[in-house]
N, C-alpha and C positions, 0 to 999 in steps of 0.2 A: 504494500500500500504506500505509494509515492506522490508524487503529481495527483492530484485531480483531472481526471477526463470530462472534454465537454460531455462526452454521451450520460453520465452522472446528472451534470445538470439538464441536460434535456430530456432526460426518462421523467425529472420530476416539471417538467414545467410543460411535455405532452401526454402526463394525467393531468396534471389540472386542468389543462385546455379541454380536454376530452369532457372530462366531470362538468369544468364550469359551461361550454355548450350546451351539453345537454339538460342540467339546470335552469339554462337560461330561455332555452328552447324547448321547454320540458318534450325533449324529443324522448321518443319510446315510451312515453308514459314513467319519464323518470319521476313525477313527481308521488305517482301512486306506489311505482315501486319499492321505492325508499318509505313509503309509509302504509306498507301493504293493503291498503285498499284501493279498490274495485275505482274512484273517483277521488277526486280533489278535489278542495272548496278555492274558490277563486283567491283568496287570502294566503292560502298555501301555493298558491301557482307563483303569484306578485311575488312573496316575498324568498322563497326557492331561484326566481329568476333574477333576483337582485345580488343574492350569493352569487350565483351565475357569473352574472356582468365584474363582479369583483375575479373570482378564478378566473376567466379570460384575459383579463387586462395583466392579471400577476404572472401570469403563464406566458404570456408574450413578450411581459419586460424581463423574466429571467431568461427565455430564452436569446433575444435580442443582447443583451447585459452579457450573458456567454459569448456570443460571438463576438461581439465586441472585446470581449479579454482573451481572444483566443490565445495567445500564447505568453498570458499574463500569469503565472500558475496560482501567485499567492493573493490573487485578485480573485482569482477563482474558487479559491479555498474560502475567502472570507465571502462571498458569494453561495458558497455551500452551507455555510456556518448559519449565517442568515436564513433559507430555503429551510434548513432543518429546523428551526425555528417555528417555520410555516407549519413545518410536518406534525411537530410536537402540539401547536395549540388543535389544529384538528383531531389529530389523534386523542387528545384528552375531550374534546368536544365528544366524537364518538363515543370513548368509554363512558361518559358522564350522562350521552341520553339513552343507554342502555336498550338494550331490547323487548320484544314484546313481552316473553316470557318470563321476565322480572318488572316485568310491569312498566318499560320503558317503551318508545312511541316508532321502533323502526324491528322491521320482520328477524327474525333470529338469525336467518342465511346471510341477507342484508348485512346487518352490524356485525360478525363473524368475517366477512367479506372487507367490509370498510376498514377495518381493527388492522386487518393484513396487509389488504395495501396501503396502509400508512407504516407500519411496520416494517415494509419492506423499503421504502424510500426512504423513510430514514435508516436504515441501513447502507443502502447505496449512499445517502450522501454521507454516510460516517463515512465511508472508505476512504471519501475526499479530504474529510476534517481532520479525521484521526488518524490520516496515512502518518507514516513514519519517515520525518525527514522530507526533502525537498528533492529527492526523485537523482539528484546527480544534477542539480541545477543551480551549485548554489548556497549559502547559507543567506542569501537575502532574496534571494528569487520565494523562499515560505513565508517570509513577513511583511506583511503591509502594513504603513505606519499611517494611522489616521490621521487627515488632516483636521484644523483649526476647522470648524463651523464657521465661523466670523469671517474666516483668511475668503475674500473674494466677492462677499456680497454687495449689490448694487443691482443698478436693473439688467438682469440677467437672468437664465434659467437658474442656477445653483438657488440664488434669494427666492424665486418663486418655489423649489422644490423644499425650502426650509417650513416658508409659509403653508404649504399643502399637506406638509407630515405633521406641523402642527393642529392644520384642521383635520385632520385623522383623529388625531386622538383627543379634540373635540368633539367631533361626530360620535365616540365610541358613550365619551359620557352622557354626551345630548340622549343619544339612540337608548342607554339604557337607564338612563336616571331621570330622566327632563322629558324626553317627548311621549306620550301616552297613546294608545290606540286610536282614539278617537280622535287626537291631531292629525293624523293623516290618514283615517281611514273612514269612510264615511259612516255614520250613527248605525245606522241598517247590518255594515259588516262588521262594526268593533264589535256590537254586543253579541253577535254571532261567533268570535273568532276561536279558534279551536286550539285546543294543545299544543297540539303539532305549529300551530302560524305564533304560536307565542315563543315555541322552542326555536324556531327557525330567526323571530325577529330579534332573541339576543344573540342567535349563533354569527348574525349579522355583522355584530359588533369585533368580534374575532377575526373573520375575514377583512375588514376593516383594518385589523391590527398589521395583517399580514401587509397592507399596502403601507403604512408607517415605516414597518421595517425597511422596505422596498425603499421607498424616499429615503429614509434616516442612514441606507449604504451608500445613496449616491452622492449627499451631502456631506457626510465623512470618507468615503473611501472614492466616492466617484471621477472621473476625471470630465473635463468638458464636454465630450462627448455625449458621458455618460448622461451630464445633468441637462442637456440637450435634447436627448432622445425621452429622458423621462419628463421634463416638460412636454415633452407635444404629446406623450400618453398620456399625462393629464387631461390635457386638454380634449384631446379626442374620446377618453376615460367618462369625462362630464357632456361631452354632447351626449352620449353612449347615453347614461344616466337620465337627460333632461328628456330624449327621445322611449327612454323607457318607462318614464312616468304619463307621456302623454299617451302611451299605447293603453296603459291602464288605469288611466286617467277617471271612468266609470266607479274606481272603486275607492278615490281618494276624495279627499277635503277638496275644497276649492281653493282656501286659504294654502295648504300644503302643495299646492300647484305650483300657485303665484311664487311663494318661498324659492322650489326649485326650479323656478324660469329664471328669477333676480338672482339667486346664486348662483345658478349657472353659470350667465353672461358675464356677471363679474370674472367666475373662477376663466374660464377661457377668454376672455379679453386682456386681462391680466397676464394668463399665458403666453396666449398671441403678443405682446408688446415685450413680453421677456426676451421672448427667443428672436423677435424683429431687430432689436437692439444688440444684443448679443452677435448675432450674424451678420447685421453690419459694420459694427466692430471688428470681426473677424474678416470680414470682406478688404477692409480697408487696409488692415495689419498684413493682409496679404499683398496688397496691392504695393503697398510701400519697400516689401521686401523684394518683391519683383524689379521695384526701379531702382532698388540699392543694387541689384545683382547685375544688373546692366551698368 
């Protein structure tokens, strides 16, 4: 166990992708499967599909985030270190809502099944974490030294990616201390909403965590690039969002609409001006070097 291999990291970021699709799409009837019944009430579809939109988005930037470190190793490892992170709060999600047959809300074969392949990914990315040594590459090629948060901020991706991990872990409190059913969910289906939409809308919050983590690598260990690419998944992350509340629009507040239109267009305008600045900065840095070289 040396080096971390990208296939490590992309075993774990095309399950997610898999999982959060199909989530998000409850395609195949993943929303009944997962909670062995024959139907799903609308409440369980919304908020199943919002986990969704989260695993896709994490799926892509770890994916994306690998390739871009391709031959970064200890970029890669702390990239691992992180993902298992991911692995560990699902996996304890899992164990914590138990099965039918102890009186928990997901089919016995189901939760049996989920338990393992979380298990087994975090295993794969132990091999990357816990490998021994730095492969023959090195005694600085395994360590990455965090930088300064502060070291770079201005209008640029890095300060928007600061500001977005902090509303992660606003959102986490709002989501489970602060916002109530009936904020965002219309009178008719809060008083209706069922075990399972209660269990899925704090597991919410988890997933959520997973995108903190996500931001909180690129503004310590990121490089420009990196906080480049994760702002425009922002941004595209919240249109993703603002279009997924209007699809199920029928089942929320009107007030909680408005909310995520106006938050929306901030969080992506804000984005968009990040990375306009940023890349024309860069445009220009180039441009200057180009006419030193001549």
């Amino acid at each position: 166990m040396g080096r971390p291999s990208n296939a490590q990291l992309q075993i774990f970021a095309l399950v997610r992708f898999v999982y959060g699709l199909a989530s998000l799409l409850n395609l195949y009837s993943t929303c009944s499967v997962l909670t062995g019944t024959g139907t799903c009430q609308p409440t369980e579809i919304y908020l199943l599909s919002c986990i969704g939109l989260v695993l896709v988005f994490v799926a892509v930037a770890f994916s994306v985030l690998t390739t871009i470190a391709y031959d970064d190793w200890a970029k890669k490892r702390r990239l691992a270190f992180v993902a298992m992170h991911c692995v560990s709060a699902q996996l304890a999600g899992a164990v914590l809502v138990g099965s039918t047959v102890m009186g928990g809300i997901m089919p016995k074969g189901v939760h049996i099944a989920e338990i393992a392949v979380q298990l087994a990914l975090f295993l794969i990315l132990a091999t990357a974490v816990w490998g021994g040594g730095d492969g023959g590459g090195g005694a600085e090629s395994s360590v990455l030294i965090a930088g300064r948060v502060r070291g770079g901020i201005g209008i640029n991706p890095k300060t928007f990616n600061v500001l977005f991990a902090l509303l992660m872990v606003a959102s986490i409190f709002i989501n489970s201390d602060v916002m109530t059913y009936d904020m965002v969910l219309g009178q008719a289906v809060a008083d209706s909403i069922t075990d399972t939409a209660k269990f899925w809308w704090s597991a919410y919050g988890v997933y959520v965590f997973e995108l903190f983590l996500l931001y909180g690598f690129g503004v310590t260990y990121g490089t420009h690039d990196d906080n480049d690419f994760l702002t425009g998944l922002a941004v595209v992350f919240t249109a993703g969002e603002l279009l997924q509340t209007y699809w199920f629009e029928p089942l929320l507040t009107e007030q909680y609409v408005k909310n995520v239109l106006i938050s929306s267009c901030v969080i992506i305008g804000i984005g968009i001006l990040a990375m306009a600045v940023y890349r024309n900065k860069r445009h220009r840095d180039y441009e200057s070097l180009v006419g030193l070289v001549r």
